[in-house]
Short mmCIF file of the C-alpha atoms (twelve columns), coordinates in Angstrom:
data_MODEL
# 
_entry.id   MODEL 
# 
loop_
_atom_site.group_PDB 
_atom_site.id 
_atom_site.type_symbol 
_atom_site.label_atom_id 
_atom_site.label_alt_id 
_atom_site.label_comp_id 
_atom_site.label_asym_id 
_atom_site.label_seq_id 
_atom_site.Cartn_x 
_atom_site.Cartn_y 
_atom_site.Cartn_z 
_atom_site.pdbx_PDB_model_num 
ATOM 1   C CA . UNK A 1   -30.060 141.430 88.057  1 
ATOM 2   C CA . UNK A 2   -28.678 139.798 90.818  1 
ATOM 3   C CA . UNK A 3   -26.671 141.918 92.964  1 
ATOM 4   C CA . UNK A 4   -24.267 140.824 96.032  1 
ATOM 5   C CA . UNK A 5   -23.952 143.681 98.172  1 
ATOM 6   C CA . UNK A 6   -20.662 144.002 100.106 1 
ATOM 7   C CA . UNK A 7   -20.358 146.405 103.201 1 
ATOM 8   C CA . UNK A 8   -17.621 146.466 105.322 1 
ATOM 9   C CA . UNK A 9   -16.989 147.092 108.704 1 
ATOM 10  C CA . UNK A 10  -14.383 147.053 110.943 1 
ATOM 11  C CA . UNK A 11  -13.076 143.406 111.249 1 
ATOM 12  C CA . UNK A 12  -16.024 141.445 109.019 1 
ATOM 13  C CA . UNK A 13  -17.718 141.538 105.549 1 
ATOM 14  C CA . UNK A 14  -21.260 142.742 105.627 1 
ATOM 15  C CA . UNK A 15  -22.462 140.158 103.086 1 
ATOM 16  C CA . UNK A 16  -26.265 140.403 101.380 1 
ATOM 17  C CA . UNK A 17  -27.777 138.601 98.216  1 
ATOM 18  C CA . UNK A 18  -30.100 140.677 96.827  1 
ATOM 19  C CA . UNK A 19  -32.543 138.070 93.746  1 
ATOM 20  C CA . UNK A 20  -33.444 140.817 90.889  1 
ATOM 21  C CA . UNK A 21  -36.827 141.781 92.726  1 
ATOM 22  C CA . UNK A 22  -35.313 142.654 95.448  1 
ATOM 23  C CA . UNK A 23  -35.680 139.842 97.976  1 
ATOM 24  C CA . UNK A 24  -32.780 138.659 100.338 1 
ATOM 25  C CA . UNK A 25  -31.528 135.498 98.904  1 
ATOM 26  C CA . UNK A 26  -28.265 134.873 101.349 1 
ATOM 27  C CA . UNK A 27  -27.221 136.936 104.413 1 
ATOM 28  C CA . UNK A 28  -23.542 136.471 106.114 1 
ATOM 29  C CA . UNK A 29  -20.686 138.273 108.206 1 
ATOM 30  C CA . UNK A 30  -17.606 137.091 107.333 1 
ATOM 31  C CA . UNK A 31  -13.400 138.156 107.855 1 
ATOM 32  C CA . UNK A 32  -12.400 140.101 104.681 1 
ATOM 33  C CA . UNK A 33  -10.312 136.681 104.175 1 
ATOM 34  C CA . UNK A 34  -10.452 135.357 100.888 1 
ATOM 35  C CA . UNK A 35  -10.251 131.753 102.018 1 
ATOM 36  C CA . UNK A 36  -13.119 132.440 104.446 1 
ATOM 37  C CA . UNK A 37  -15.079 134.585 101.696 1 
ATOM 38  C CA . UNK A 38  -14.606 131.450 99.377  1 
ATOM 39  C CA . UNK A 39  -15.849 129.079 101.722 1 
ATOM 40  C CA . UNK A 40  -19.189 131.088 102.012 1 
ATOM 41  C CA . UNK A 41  -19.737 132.503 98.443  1 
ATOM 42  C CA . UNK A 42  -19.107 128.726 97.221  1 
ATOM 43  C CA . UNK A 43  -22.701 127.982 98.217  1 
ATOM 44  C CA . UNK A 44  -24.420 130.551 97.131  1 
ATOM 45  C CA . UNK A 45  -25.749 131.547 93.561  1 
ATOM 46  C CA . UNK A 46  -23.167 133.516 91.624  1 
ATOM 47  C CA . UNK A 47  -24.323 137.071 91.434  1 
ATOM 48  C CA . UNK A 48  -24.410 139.161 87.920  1 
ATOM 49  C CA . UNK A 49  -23.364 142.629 90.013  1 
ATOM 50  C CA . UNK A 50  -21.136 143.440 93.196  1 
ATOM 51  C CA . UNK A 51  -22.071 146.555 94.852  1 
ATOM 52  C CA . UNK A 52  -19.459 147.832 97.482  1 
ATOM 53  C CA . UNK A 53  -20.639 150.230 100.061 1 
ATOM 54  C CA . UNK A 54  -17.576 152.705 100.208 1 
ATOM 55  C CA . UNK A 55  -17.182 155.154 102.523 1 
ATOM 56  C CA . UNK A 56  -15.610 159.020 100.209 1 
ATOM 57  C CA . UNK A 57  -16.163 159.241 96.731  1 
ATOM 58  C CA . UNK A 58  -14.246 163.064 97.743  1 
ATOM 59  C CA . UNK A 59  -15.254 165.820 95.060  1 
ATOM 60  C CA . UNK A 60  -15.211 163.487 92.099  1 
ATOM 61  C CA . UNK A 61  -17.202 161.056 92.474  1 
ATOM 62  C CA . UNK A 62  -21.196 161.981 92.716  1 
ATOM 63  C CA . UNK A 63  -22.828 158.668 91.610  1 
ATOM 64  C CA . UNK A 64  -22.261 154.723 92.172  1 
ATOM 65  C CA . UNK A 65  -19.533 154.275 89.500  1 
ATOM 66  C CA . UNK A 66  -18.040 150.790 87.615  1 
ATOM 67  C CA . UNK A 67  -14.623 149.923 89.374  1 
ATOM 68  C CA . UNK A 68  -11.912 149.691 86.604  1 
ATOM 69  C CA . UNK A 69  -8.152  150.062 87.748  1 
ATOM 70  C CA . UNK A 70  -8.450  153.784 87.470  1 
ATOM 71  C CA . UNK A 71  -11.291 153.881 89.954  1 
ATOM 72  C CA . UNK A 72  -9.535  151.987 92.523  1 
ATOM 73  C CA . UNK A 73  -6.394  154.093 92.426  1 
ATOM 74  C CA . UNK A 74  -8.576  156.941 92.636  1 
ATOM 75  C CA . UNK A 75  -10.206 155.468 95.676  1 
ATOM 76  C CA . UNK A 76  -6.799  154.826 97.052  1 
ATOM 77  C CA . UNK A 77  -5.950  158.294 97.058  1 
ATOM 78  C CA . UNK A 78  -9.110  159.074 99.326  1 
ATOM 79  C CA . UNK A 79  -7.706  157.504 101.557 1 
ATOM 80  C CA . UNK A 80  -6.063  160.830 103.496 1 
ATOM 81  C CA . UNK A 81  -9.712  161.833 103.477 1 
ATOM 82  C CA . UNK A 82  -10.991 158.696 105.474 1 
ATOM 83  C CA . UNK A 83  -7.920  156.905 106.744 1 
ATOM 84  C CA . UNK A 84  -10.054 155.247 109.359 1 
ATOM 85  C CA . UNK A 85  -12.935 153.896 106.832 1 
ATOM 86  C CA . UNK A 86  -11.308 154.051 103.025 1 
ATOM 87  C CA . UNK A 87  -9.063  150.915 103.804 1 
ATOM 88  C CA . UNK A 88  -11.391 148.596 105.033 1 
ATOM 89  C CA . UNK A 89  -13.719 149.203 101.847 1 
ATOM 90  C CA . UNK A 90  -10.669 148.754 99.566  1 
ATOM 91  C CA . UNK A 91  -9.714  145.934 101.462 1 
ATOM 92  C CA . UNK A 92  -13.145 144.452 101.021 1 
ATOM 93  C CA . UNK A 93  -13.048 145.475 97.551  1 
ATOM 94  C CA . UNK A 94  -10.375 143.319 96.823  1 
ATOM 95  C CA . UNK A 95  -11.177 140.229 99.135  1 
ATOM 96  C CA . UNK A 96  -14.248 140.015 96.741  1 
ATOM 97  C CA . UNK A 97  -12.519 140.647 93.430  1 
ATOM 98  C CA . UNK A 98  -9.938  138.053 94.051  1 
ATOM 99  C CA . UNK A 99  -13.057 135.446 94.160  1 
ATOM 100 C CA . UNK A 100 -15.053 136.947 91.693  1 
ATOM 101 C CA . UNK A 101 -12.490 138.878 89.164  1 
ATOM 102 C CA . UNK A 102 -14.631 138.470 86.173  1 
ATOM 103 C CA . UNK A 103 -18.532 139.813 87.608  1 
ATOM 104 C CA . UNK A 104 -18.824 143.296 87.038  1 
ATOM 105 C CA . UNK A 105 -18.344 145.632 90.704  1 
ATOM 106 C CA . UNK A 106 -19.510 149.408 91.312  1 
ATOM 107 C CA . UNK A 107 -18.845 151.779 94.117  1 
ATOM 108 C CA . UNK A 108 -21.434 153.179 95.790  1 
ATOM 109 C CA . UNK A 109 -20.131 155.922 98.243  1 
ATOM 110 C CA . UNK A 110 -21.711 157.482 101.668 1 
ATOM 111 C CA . UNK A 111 -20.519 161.182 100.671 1 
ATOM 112 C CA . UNK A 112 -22.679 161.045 97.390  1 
ATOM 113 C CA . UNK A 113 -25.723 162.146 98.504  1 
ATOM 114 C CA . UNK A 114 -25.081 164.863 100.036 1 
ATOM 115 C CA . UNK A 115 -22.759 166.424 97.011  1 
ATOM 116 C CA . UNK A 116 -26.021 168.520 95.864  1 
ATOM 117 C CA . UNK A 117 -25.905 170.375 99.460  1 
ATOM 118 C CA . UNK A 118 -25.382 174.276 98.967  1 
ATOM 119 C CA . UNK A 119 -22.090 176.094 99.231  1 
ATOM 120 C CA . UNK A 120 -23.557 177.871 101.968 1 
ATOM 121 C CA . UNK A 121 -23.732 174.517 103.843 1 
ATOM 122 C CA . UNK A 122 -20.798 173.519 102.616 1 
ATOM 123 C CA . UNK A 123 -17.822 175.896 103.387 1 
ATOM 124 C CA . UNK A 124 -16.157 175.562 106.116 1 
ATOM 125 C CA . UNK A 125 -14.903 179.281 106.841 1 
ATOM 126 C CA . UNK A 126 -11.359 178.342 106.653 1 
ATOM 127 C CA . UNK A 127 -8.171  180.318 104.669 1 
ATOM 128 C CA . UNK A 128 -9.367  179.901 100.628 1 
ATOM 129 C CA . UNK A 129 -5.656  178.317 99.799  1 
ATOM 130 C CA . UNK A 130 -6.522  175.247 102.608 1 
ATOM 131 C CA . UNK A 131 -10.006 175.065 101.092 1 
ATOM 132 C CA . UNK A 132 -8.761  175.029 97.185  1 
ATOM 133 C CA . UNK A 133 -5.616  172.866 97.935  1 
ATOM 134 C CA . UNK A 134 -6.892  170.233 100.391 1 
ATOM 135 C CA . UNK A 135 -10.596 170.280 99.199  1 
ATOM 136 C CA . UNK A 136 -11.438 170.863 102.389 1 
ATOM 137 C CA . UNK A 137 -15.305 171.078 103.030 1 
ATOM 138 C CA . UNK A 138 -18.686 169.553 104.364 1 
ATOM 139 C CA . UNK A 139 -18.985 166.268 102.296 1 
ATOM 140 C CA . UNK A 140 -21.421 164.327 105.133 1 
ATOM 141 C CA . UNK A 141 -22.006 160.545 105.535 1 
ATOM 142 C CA . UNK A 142 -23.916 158.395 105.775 1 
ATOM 143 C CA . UNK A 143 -25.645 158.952 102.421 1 
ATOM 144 C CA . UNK A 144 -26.679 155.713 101.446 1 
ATOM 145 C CA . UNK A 145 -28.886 155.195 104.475 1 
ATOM 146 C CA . UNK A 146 -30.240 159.137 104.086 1 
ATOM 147 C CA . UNK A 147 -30.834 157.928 100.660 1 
ATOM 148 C CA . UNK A 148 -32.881 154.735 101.156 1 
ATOM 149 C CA . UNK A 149 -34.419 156.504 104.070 1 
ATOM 150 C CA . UNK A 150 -35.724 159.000 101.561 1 
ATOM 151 C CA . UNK A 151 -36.972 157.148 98.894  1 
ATOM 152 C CA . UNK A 152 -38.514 155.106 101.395 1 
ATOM 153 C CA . UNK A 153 -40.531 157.844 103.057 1 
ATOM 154 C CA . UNK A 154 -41.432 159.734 99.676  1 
ATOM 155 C CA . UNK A 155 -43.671 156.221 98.854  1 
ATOM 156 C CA . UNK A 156 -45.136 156.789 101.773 1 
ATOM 157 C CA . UNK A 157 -46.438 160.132 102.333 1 
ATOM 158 C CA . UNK A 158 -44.062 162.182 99.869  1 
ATOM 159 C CA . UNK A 159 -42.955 165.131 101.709 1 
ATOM 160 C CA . UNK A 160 -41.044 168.271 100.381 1 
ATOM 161 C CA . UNK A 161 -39.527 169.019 103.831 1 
ATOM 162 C CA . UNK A 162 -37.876 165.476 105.279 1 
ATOM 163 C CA . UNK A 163 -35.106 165.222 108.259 1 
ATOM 164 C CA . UNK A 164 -33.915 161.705 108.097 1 
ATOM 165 C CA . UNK A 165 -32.278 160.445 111.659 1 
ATOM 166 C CA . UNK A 166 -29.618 158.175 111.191 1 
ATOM 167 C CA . UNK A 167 -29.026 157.338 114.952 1 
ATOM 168 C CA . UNK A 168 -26.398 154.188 115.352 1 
ATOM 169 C CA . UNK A 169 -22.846 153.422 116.643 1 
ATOM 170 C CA . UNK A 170 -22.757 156.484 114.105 1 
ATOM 171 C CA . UNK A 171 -25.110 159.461 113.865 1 
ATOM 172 C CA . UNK A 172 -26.178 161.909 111.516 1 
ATOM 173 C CA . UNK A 173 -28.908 164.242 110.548 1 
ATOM 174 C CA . UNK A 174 -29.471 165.096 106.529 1 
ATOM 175 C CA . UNK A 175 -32.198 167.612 106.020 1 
ATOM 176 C CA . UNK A 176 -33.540 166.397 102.812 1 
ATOM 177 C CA . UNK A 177 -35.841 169.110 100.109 1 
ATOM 178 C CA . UNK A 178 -38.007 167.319 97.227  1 
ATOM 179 C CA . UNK A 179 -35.871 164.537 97.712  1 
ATOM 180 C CA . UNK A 180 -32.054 166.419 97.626  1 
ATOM 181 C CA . UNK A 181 -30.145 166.750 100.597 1 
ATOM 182 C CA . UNK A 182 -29.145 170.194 101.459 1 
ATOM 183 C CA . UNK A 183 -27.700 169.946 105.079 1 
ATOM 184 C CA . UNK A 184 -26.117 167.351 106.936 1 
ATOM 185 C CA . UNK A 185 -24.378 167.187 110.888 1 
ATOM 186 C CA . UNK A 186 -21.477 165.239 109.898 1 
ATOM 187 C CA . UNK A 187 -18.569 167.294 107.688 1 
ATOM 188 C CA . UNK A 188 -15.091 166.997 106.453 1 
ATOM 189 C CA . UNK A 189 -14.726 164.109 108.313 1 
ATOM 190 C CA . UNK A 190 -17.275 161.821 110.513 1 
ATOM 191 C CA . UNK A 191 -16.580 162.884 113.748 1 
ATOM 192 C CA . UNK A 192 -18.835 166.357 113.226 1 
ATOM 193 C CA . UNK A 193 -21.870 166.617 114.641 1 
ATOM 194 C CA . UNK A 194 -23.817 164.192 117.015 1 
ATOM 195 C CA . UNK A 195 -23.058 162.107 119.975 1 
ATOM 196 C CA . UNK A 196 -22.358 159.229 119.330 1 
ATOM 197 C CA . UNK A 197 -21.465 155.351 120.744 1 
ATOM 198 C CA . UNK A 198 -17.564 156.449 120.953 1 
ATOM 199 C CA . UNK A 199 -17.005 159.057 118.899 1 
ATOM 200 C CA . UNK A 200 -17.534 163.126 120.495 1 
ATOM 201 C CA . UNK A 201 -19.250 164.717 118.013 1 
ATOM 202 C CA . UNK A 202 -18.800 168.594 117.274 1 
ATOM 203 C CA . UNK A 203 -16.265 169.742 120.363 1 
ATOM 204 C CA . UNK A 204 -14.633 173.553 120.045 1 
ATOM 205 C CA . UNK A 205 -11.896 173.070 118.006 1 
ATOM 206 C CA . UNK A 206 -10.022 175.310 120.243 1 
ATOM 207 C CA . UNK A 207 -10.214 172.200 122.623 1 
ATOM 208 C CA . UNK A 208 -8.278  170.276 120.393 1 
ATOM 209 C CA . UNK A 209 -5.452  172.555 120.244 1 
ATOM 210 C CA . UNK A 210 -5.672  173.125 123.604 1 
ATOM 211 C CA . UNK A 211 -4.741  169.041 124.562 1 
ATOM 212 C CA . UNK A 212 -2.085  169.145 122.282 1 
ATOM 213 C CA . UNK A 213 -0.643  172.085 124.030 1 
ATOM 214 C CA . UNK A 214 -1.472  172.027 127.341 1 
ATOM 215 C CA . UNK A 215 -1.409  168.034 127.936 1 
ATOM 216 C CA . UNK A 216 1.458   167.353 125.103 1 
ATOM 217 C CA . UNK A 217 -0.999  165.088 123.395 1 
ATOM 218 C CA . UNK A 218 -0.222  164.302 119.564 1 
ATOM 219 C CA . UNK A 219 -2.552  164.462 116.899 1 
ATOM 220 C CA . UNK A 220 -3.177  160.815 116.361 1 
ATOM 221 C CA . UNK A 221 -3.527  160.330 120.589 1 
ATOM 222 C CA . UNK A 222 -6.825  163.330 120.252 1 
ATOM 223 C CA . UNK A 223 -7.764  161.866 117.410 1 
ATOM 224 C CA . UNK A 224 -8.023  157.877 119.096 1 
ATOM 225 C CA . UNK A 225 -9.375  159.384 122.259 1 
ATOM 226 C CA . UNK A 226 -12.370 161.294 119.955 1 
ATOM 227 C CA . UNK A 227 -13.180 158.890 117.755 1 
ATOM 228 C CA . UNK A 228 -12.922 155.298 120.357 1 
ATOM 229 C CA . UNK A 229 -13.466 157.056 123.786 1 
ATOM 230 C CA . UNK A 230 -15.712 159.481 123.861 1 
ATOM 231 C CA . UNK A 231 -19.528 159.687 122.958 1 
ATOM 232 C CA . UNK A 232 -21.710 157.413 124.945 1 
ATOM 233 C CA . UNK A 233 -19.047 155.533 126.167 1 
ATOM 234 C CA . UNK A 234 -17.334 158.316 127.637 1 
ATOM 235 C CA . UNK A 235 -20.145 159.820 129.369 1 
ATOM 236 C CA . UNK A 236 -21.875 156.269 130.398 1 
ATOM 237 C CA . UNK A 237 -19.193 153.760 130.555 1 
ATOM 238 C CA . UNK A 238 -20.949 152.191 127.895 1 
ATOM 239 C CA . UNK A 239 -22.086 152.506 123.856 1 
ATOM 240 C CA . UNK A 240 -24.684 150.427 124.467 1 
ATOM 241 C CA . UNK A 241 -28.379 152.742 124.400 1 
ATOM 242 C CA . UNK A 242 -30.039 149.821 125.988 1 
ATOM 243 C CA . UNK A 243 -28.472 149.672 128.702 1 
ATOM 244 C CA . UNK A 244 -27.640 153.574 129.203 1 
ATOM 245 C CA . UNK A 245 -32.156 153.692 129.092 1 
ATOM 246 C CA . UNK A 246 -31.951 151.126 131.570 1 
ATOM 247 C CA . UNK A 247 -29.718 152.862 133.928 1 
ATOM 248 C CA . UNK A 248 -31.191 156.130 133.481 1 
ATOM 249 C CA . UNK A 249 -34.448 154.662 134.270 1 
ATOM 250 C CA . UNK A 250 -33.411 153.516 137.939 1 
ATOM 251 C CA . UNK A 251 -31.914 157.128 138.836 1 
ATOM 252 C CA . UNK A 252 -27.833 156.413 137.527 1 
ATOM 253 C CA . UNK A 253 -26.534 160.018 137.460 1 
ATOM 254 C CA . UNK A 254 -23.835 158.761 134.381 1 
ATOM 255 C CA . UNK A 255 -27.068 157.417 132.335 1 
ATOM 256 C CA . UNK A 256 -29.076 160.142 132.845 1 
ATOM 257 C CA . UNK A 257 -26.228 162.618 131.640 1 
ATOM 258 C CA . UNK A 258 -25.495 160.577 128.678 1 
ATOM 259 C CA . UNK A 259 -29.216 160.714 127.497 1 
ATOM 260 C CA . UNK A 260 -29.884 164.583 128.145 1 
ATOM 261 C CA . UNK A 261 -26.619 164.992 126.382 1 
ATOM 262 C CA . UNK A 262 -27.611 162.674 123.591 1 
ATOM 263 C CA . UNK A 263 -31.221 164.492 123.402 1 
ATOM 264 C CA . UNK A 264 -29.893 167.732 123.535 1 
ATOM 265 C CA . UNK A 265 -27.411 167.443 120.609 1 
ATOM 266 C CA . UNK A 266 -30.387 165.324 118.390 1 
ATOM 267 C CA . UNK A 267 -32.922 168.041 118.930 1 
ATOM 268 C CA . UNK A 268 -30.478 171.098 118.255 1 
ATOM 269 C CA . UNK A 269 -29.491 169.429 115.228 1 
ATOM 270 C CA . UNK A 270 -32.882 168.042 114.334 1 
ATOM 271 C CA . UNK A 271 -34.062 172.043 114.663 1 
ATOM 272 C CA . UNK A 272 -31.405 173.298 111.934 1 
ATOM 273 C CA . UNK A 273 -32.018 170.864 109.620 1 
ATOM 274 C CA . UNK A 274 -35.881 172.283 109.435 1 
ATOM 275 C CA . UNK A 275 -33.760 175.458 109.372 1 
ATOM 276 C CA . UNK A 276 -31.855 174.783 106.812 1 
ATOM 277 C CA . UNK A 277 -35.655 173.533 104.758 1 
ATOM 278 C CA . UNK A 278 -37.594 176.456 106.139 1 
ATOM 279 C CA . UNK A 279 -39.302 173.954 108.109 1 
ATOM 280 C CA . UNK A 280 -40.358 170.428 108.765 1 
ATOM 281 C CA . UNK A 281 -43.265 168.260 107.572 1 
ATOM 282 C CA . UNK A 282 -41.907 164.684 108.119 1 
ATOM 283 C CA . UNK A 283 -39.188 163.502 110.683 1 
ATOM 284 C CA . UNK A 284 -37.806 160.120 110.095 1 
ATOM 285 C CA . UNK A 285 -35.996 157.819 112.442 1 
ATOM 286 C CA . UNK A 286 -33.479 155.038 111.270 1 
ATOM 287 C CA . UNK A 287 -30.663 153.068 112.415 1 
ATOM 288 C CA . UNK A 288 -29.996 150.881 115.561 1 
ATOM 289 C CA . UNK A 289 -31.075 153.077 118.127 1 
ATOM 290 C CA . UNK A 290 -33.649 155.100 115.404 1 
ATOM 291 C CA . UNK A 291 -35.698 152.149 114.974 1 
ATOM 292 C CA . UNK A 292 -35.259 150.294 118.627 1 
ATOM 293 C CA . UNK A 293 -34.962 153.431 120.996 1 
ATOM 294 C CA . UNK A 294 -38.511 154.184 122.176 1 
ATOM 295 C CA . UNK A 295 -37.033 156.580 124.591 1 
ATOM 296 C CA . UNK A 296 -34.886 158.463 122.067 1 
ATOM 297 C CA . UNK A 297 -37.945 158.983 120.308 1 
ATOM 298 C CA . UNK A 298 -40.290 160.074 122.887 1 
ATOM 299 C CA . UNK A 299 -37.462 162.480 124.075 1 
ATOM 300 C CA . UNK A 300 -36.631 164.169 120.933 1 
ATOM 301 C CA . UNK A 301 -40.585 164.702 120.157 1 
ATOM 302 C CA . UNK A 302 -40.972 166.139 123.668 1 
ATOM 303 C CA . UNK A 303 -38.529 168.869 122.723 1 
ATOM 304 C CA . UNK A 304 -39.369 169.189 119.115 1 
ATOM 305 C CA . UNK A 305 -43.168 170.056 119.996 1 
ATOM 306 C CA . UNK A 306 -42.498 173.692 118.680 1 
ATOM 307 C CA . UNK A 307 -42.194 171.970 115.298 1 
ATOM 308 C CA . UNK A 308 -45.042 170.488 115.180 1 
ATOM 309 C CA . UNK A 309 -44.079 166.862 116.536 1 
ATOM 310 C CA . UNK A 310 -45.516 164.575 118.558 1 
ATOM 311 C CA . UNK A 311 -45.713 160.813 118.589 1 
ATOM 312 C CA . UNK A 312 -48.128 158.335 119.746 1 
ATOM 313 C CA . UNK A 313 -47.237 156.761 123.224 1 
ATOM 314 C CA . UNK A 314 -48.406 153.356 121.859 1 
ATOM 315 C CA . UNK A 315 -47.370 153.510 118.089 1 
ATOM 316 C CA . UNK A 316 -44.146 154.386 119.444 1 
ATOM 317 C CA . UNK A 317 -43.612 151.195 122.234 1 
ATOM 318 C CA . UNK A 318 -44.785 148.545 118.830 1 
ATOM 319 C CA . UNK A 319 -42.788 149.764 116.061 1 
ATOM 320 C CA . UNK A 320 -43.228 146.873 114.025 1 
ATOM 321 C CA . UNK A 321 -40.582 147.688 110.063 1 
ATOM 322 C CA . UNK A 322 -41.802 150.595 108.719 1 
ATOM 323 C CA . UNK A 323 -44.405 153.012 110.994 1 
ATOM 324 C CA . UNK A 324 -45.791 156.053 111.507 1 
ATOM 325 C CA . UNK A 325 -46.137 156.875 115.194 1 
ATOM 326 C CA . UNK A 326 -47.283 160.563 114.878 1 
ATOM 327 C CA . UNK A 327 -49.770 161.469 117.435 1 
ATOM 328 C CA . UNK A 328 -53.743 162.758 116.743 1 
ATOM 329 C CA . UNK A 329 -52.735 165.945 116.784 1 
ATOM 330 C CA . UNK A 330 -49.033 166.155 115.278 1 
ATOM 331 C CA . UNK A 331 -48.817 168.326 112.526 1 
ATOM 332 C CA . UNK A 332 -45.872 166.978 111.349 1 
ATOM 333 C CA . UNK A 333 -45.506 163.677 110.525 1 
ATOM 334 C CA . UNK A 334 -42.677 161.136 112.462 1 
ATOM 335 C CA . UNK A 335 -41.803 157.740 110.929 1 
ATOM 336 C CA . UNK A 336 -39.821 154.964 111.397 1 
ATOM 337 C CA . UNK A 337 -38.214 153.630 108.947 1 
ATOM 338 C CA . UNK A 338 -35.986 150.162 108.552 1 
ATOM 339 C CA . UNK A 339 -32.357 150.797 107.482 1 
ATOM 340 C CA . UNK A 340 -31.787 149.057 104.253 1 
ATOM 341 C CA . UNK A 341 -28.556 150.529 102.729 1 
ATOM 342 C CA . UNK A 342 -28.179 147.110 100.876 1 
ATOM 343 C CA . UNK A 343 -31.375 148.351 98.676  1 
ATOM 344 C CA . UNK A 344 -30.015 151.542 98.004  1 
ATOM 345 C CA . UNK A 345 -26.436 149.972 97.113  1 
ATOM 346 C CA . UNK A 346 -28.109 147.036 94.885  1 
ATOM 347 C CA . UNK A 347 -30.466 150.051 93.113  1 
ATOM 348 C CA . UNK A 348 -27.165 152.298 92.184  1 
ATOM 349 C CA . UNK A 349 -25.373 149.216 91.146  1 
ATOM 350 C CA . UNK A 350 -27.931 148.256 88.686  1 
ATOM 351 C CA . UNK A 351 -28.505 151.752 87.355  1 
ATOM 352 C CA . UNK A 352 -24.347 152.241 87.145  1 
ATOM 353 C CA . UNK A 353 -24.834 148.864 84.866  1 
ATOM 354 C CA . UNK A 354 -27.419 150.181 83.064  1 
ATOM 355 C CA . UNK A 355 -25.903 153.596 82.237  1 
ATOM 356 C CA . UNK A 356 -22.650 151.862 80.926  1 
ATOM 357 C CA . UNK A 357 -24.707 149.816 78.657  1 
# 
């Protein structure tokens, strides 16, 4: 089966042609314009599948799923859930539909995954009536690169205690048992949790009240200033890593802040995750800065040494796809590992298909 994955971002269409086995057929970024979409999509073969990366599937949906009107209105009314990511999947939704109304389209959502952590993990310790009436809880993100991250890693060395590193423009830890994900950094929404390019991470809540009291900021003007100005780029003057290791390296006092910050909130996090499993046999890097950061990595192993890792000074400068740059004497296991949401998208899309046959 054929499967055109669609993923999409925050001004373009993340477009990938997956042929049945697997292999990339056609690659493209285009505007979520029909007209452009059409001038692209003309060329290439037609697919038998569309799978749509979408950001909250909320509490009901658990698995990739066939998009029917129902489904889309129900995906509409996630939208209060993830008003900065829902629209831009719907809108992609229907820039593709328009072109290709009659090929068969699933959802596959980021929350997913992580729907089999624990209540434990879960609850947010808030009044029961906010909880039952606003399903207010942990649903983490970033599940379809977890996922694929995962799977990926279990063909290699099948572990029963994984922590997968998403580390991009977003971030997120998933501590992962036999396969199931049982803890996760990011929560209700994806600002929780790690530093990241612009967005804060976990900050005291009592902060945010405090702004809106105290400075006579609104709601939406925290919320902006969280999400766009603040991670890296608040503490660097710039998202990009690259240039933040750069900096660092030649003694600028904003670079060098950014990255112990950066470290410091990756290695708490990374340590309960393997809380959360009862400990750690495999840690697994992915993402932008996972799989091109040799300094992230060296860092974080420097300070997770208690747990068993260390890397390899020269597996770790020539990651090369897929690697394993533990050192001699780790005894736990740290990978690298090439994001490839598109496979895990194209493999629920086909087994939705399948399971509706």
């Amino acid at each position: 089966m054929r499967v055109l994955v669609v993923n999409a971002g925050s001004s373009s269409l993340k477009l990938r042609l997956l042929a049945a086995d697997d292999e990339v057929e056609r690659t493209a970024d285009v505007e979520p314009d029909p007209a452009r979409l059409g001038d692209v999509l003309e060329d290439w073969p037609a697919p038998d599948a569309i799978g749509h990366r979408v950001v909250h599937g909320g509490t009901r949906f658990t698995d990739p799923v066939v998009i029917d009107d129902l489904v889309r209105r129900a995906l509409v009314d996630l939208t209060s859930l993830a008003p900065l990511h829902q629209p831009k999947s719907l809108a992609g939704l229907d820039a593709v539909h328009k072109l290709l109304p009659d090929v068969p389209a699933v959802a596959c959502f980021d929350t997913a995954f992580h729907t089999t952590i624990p209540a434990a993990a879960a609850t947010y310790a808030v009044p029961k009536e906010w909880r039952e009436r606003y399903a207010i809880r942990r649903y983490g993100f970033h599940g379809l690169s977890h996922a694929y991250c995962a799977r990926r890693v279990a063909e290699l060395c099948a572990p029963k205690r994984l922590v997968t590193c998403h580390l991009g423009a977003g971030a997120s830890l998933a501590a992962i048992a036999d396969g199931r994900s049982v803890d996760t950094t990011m929560g209700f929404t994806p600002l929780e949790g790690l530093v990241m390019a612009t967005r804060s991470g976990t900050v005291d809540p009592g902060l945010v009240l405090w702004l809106e009291e105290h400075e006579n900021l609104s709601p939406h003007e925290v919320a902006t200033a969280l999400e766009e100005r603040s991670g890296l780029t608040a503490l660097a003057g710039t998202a990009d890593m690259r240039e933040i290791d750069a900096r660092a390296a030649e003694g600028d006092r904003d670079a060098v802040l950014a990255l112990d910050v950066y470290t410091h909130r990756l290695v708490a996090g990374v340590a309960a995750m393997a809380a959360a499993l009862g400990g750690l046999d495999v840690l697994a890097f992915t993402g932008g800065v996972g799989e091109k950061s040799v300094t992230v990595r060296r860092r974080a192993a420097e300070r997770l040494g208690f747990l068993g890792v260390a890397v390899d000074n020269d597996r770790n400068e020539q990651v090369d796809g897929d690697t394993d740059i533990s050192g001699p004497h780790a005894t736990t296991r740290t990978l690298v590992v090439t994001a490839r949401e598109d496979l895990e998208i194209a493999h629920g899309t086909r087994a939705a298909l399948r399971d509706g046959d």
